[in-house]
C-alpha positions as CSV (number, residue, x, y, z in Angstrom):
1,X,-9.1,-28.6,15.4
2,X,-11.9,-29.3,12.7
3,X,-14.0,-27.7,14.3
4,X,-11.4,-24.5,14.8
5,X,-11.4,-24.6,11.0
6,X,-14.8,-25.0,10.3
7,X,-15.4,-21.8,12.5
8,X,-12.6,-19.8,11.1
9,X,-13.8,-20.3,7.4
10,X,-17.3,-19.4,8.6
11,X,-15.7,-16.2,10.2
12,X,-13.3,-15.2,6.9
13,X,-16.2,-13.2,5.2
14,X,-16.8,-11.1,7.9
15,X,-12.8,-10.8,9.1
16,X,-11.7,-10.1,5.9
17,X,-14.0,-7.1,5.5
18,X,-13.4,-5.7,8.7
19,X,-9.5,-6.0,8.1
20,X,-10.6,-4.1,4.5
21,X,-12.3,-1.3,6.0
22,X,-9.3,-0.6,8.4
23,X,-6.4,-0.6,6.2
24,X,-7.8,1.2,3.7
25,X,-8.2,3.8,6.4
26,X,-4.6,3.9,7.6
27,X,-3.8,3.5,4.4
28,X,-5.3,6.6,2.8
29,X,-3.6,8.2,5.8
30,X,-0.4,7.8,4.3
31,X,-1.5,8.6,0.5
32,X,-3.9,11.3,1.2
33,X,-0.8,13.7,1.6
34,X,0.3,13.7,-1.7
35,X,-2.6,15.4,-3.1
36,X,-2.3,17.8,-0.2
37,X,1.0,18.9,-0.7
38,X,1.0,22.6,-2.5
39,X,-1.7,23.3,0.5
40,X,0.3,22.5,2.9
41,X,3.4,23.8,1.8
42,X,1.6,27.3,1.7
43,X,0.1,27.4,5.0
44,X,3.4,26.0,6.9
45,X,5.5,28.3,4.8
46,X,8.3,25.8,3.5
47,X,9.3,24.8,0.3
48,X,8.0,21.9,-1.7
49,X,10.8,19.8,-1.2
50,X,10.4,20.3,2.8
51,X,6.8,19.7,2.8
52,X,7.7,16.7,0.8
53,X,9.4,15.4,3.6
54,X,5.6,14.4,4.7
55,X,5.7,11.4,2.6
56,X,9.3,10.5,3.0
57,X,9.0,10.6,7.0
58,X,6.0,8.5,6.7
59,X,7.4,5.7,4.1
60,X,10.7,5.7,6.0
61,X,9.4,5.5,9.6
62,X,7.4,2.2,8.5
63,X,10.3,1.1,7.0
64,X,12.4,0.7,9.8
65,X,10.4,1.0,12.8
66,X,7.5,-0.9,11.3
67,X,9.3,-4.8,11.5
68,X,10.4,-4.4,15.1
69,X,7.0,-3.4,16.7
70,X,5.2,-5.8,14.7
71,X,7.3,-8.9,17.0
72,X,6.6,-6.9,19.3
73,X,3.2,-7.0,19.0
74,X,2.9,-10.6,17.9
75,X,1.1,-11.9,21.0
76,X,-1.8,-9.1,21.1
77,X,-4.9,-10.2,19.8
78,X,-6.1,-8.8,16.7
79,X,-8.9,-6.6,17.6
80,X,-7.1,-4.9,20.3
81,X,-3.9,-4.2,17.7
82,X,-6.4,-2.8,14.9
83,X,-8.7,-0.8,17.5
84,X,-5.7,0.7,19.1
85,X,-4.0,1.8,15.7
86,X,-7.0,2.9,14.5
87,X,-7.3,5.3,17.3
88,X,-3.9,6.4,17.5
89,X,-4.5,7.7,14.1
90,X,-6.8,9.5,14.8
91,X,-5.7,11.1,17.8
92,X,-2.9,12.1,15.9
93,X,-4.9,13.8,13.2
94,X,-6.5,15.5,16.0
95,X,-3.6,17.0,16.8
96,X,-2.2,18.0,13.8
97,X,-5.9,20.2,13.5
98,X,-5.2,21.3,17.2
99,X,-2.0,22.5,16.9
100,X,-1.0,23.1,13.3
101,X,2.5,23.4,12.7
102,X,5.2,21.6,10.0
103,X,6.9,20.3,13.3
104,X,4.2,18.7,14.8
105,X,3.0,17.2,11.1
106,X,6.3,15.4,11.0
107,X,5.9,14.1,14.1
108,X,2.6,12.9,13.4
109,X,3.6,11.4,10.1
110,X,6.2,9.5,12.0
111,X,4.5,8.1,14.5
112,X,1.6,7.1,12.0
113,X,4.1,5.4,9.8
114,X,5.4,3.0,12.5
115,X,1.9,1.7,13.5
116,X,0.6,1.5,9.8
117,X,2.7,-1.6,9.3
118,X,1.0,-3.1,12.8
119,X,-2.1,-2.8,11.3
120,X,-1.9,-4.8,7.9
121,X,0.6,-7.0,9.2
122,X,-1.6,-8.4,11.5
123,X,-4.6,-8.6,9.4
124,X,-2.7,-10.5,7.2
125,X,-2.0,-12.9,9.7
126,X,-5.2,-13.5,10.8
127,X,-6.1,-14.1,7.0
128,X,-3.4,-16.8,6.8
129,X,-4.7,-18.7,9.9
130,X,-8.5,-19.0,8.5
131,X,-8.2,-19.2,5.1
132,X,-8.8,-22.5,4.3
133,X,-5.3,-23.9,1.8
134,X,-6.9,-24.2,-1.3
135,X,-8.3,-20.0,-0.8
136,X,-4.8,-19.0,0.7
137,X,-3.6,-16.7,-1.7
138,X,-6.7,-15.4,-3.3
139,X,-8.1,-14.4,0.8
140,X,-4.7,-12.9,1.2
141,X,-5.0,-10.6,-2.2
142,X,-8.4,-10.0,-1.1
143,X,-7.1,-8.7,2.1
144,X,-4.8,-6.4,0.7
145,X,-8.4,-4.8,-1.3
146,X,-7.9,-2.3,1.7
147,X,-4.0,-1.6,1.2
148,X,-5.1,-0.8,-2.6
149,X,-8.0,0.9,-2.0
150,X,-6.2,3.4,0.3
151,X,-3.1,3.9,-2.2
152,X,-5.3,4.7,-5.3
153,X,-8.4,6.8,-4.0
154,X,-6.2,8.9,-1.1
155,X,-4.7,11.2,-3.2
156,X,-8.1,12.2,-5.5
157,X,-10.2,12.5,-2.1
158,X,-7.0,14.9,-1.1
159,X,-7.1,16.7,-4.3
160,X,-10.9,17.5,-3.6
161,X,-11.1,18.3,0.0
162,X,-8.2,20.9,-0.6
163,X,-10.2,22.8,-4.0
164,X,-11.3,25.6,-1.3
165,X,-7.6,26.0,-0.5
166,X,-7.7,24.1,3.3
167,X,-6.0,20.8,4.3
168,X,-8.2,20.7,7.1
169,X,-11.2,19.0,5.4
170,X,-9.0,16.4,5.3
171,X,-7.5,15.7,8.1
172,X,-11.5,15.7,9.9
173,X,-12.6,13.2,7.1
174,X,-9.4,10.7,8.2
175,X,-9.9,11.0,11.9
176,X,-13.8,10.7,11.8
177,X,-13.3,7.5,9.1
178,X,-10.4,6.2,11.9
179,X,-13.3,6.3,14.6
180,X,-15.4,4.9,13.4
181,X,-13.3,1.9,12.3
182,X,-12.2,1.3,15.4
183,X,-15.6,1.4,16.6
184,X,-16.5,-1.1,13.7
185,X,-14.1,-3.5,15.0
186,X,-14.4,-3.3,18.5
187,X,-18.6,-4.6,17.8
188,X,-18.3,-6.6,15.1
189,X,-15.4,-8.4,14.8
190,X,-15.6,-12.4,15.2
191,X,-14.4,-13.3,18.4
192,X,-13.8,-16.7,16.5
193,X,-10.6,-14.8,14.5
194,X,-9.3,-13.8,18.0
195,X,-10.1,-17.6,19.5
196,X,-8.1,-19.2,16.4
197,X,-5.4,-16.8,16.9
198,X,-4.8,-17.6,20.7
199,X,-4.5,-21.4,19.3
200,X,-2.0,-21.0,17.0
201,X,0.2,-17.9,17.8
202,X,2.2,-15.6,15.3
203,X,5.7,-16.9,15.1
204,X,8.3,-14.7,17.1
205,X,11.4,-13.9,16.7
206,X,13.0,-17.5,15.5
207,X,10.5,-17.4,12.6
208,X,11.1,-14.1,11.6
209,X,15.3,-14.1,12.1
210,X,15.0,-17.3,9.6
211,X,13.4,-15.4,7.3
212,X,15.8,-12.7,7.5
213,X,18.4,-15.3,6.1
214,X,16.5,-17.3,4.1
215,X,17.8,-16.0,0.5
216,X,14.6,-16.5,-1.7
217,X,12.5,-14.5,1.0
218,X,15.0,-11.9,0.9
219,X,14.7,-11.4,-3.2
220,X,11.1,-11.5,-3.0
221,X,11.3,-8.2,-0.7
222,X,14.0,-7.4,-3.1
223,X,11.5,-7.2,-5.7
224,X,8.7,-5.7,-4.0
225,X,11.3,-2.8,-3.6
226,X,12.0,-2.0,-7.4
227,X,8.5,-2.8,-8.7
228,X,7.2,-0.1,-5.7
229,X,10.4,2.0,-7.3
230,X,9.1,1.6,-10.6
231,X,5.5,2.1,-10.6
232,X,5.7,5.3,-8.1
233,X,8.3,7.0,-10.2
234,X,5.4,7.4,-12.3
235,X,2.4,7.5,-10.2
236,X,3.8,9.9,-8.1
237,X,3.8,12.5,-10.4
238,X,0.3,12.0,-12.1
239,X,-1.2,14.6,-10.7
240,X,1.1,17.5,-11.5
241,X,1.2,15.6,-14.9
242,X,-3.0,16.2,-15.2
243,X,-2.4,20.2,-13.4
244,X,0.7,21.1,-15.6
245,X,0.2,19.1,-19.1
246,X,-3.7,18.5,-19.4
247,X,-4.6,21.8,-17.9
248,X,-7.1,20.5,-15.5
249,X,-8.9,21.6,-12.5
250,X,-8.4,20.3,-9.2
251,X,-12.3,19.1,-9.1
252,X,-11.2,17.6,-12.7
253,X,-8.2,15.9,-11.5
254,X,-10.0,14.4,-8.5
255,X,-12.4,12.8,-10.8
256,X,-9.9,11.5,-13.0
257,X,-7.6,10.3,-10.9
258,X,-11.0,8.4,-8.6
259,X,-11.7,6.8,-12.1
260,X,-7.9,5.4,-11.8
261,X,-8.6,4.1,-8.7
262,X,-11.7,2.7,-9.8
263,X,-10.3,0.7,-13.0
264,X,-7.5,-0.6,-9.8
265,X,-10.4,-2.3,-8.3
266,X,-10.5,-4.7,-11.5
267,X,-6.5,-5.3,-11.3
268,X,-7.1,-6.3,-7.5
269,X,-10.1,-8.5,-8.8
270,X,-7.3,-9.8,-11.8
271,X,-5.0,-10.2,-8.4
272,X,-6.9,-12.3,-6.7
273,X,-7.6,-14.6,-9.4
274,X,-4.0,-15.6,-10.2
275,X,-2.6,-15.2,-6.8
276,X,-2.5,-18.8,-6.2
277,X,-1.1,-19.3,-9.5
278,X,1.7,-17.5,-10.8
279,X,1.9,-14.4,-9.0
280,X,5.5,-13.7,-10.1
281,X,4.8,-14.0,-13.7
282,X,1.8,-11.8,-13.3
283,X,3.7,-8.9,-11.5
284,X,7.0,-9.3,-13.9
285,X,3.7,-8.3,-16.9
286,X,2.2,-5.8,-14.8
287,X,5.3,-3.6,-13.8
288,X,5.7,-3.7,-18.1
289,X,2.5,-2.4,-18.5
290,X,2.9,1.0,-16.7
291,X,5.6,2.7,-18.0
292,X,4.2,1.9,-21.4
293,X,0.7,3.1,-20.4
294,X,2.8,6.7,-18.7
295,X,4.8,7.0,-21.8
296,X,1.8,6.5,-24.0
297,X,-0.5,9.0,-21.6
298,X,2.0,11.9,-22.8
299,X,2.5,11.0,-26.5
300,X,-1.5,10.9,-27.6
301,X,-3.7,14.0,-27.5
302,X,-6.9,12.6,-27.9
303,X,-9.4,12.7,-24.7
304,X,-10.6,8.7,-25.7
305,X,-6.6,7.3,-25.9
306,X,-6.1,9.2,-22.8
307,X,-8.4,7.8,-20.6
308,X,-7.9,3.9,-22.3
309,X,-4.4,4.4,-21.3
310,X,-5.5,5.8,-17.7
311,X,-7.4,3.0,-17.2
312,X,-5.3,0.5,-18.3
313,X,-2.3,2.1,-16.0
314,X,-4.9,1.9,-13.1
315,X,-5.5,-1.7,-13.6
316,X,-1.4,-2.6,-13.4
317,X,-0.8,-0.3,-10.9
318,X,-3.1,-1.9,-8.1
319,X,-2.4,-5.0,-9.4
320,X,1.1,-4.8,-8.4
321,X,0.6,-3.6,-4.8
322,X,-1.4,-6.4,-4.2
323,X,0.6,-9.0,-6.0
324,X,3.3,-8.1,-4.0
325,X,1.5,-8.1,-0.9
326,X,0.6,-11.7,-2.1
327,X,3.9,-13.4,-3.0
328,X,6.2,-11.6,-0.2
329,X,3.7,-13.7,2.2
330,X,3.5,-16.8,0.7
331,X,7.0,-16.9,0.4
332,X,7.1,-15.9,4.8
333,X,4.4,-18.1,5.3
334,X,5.7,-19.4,8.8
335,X,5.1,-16.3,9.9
336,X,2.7,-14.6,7.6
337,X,2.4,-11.2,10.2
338,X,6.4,-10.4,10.0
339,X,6.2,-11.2,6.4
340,X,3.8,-8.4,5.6
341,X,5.5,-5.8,7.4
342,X,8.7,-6.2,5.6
343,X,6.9,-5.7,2.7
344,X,5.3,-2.8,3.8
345,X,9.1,-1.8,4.9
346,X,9.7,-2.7,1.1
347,X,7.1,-1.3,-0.4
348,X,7.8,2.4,1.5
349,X,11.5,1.9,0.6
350,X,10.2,1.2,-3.2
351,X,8.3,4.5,-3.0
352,X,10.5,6.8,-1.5
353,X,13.2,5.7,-4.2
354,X,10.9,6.1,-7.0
355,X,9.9,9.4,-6.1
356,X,13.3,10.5,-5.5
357,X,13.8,9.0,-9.1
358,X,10.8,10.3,-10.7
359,X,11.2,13.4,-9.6
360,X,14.7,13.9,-10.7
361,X,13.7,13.2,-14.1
362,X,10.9,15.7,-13.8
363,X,12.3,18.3,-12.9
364,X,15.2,17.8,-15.7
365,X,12.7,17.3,-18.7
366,X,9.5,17.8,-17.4
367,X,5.9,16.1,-16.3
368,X,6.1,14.0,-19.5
369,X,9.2,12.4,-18.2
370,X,6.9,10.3,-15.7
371,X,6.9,7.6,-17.6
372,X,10.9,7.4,-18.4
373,X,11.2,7.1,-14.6
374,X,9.6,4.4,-14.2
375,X,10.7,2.8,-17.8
376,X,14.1,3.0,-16.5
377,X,13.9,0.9,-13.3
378,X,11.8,-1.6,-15.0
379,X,14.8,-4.1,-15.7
380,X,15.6,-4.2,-12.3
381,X,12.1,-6.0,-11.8
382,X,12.7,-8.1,-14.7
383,X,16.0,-9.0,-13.3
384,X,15.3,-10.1,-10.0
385,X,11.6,-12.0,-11.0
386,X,14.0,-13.7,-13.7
387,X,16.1,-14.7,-11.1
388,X,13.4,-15.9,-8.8
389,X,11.9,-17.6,-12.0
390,X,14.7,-19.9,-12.7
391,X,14.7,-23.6,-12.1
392,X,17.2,-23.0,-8.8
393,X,14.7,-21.4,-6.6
394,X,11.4,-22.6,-8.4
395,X,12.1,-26.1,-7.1
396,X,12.3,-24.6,-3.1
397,X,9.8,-21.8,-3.7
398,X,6.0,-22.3,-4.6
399,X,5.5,-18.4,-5.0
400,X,6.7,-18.1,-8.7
């Protein structure tokens, strides 16, 4: 069993940016739509609302299909679950550029949206079983790098593929980027992961149906729901905020919204650093942070305040995806790989009720209402971290 260990700590490096590489992918898969919207809307000749049902269908589909395949999948090694998601996505994109339609979009979002949760879910367990105890929560937050990356820098690179007016360009990039991740794990990923993981199997079932009654796990996904509410009430919106209020291009936007994701990469880095800490505090200040930064962003005029706030919203943004990521699996830890997909389930729940939320308030008062939105379902988060903070729970649960 040493030995096992010893391996598995020599294989992390390598693991953990392999599992990196493909979330990120099927990540952006998911996000990439959002900036792709108005195209799409055109060329399938339905509203905005219906095209919007692109993102729902894909957050809600993970939601509730995503937990039962995942124990369904339990046993199946790791490379053979992330190759074979990996190509399904692509094949699907495929398919939506062979036969384009709104129809067979939705289906495709769908059917992407149940696997996504396969795919992190079991990186994340493979994480859990190498990381060495001491490096258990910073590896996982390092994991979830990928889950970040894809949530901050899809929706610029679908901003700028679509400037000429096409959807297309985008679809390519994802499938091609899909390919050759699957390819990337099928050569290079350590067969000690896979070896490790046949030793010590993912829970099934028994694990995960104790979690589903275990009261602290289920305020933890509580949370992840209303701070996923909170912060894509605003973030949903951003871009119509830069096209409507600041005027700007969609090449502009792109590279505005890519130097948000890019300030996210030092709130994943902040992440990590605390994730063995105090995770809950952390996430309790960062979900603060963004409405303030949102409100801010549409009360200054000049270019400098602008982009400080940007950056700063950037930085608490991706930090909260990835502390939630964090504390929903250290508080499922017996079974780390059911653990993340119910927070992915969470996390899509979080973001389809924030845009519902968001855009409510939008389209009452306007763009510059992003912030509000997200203001407003802010307490809820306070609430339930208070809760989770109290001396009660903070005797049985090492998360907070």
């Amino acid at each position: 069993m040493i030995g096992a260990s010893c391996s598995g700590a020599r294989a992390l490096p390598l693991a953990l940016s392999i599992i990196i590489a493909s979330s990120a992918v099927v990540v952006a898969s998911e996000f990439i739509v959002v900036g792709l919207l108005p195209v799409l809307s055109r060329d399938f000749g339905v509203s905005m609302t219906k095209a919007g049902l692109l993102v729902g269908a894909f957050a809600f589909s993970a939601a509730v299909l995503g937990p039962p395949l995942t124990l369904a999948t339990a046993q199946v090694s790791t490379r053979r679950i992330l190759v074979a998601v990996l190509l399904l996505f692509a094949a699907s994109d495929i398919t939506a550029l062979l036969w384009p339609g709104f129809g067979v979009m939705l289906a495709v979002r769908i059917l992407q949206g149940a696997a996504l949760p396969v795919s992190i879910s079991v990186g994340a367990a493979t994480i859990s079983r190498l990381a060495p105890p001491e490096r258990y929560g910073r590896s996982l937050a390092l994991a979830n790098t990928g889950f970040a990356i894809g949530v901050v820098f899809a929706v610029p690179a679908g901003v700028a593929l679509s400037e000429n007016g096409l959807w297309t360009p985008s679809f390519i990039a994802l499938a091609g980027l899909a390919i050759a991740a699957a390819g990337l794990v099928a050569v290079a990923f350590p067969n000690v992961a896979d070896a490790i993981a046949a030793d010590e199997p993912a829970p099934r079932a028994g694990a995960a149906s104790r979690l589903l009654v275990n009261y602290r796990f289920i305020l933890h996904l509580a949370l992840s729901v209303a701070v996923f509410a909170a912060t894509f009430a605003a973030y949903t919106y951003l871009t119509a905020w830069h096209a409507e209020r600041a005027g700007l291009s969609n090449v502009r936007i792109a590279l505005v919204l890519a130097g948000f994701g890019a300030t996210g990469l030092l709130g994943i880095a902040m992440a990590a650093r605390i994730a063995d800490g105090a995770p809950l505090l952390a996430t309790a200040i960062a979900v603060v942070v963004v409405p303030l930064a949102a409100i801010g962003l549409s009360l200054v005029e000049a270019t400098e305040a602008r982009l400080l706030l940007l950056a700063v919203w950037g930085i608490a943004h991706t930090a909260c995806v990835t502390l939630c990521q964090v504390r929903v699996t250290l508080a499922g830890r017996v079974a780390p790989g059911f653990a993340m997909a119910m927070n992915i389930s969470a996390a899509n729940l979080g973001i389809a009720l924030g845009a519902l939320a968001g855009g409510w308030l939008v389209a009452r008062w306007g763009v510059d209402a992003i912030g509000w939105g997200s203001l407003s379902l802010t307490p809820f988060v306070l609430g339930l971290a208070a809760v989770l903070a109290s001396g009660r729970y903070r005797r049985q649960d090492n998360v907070g």
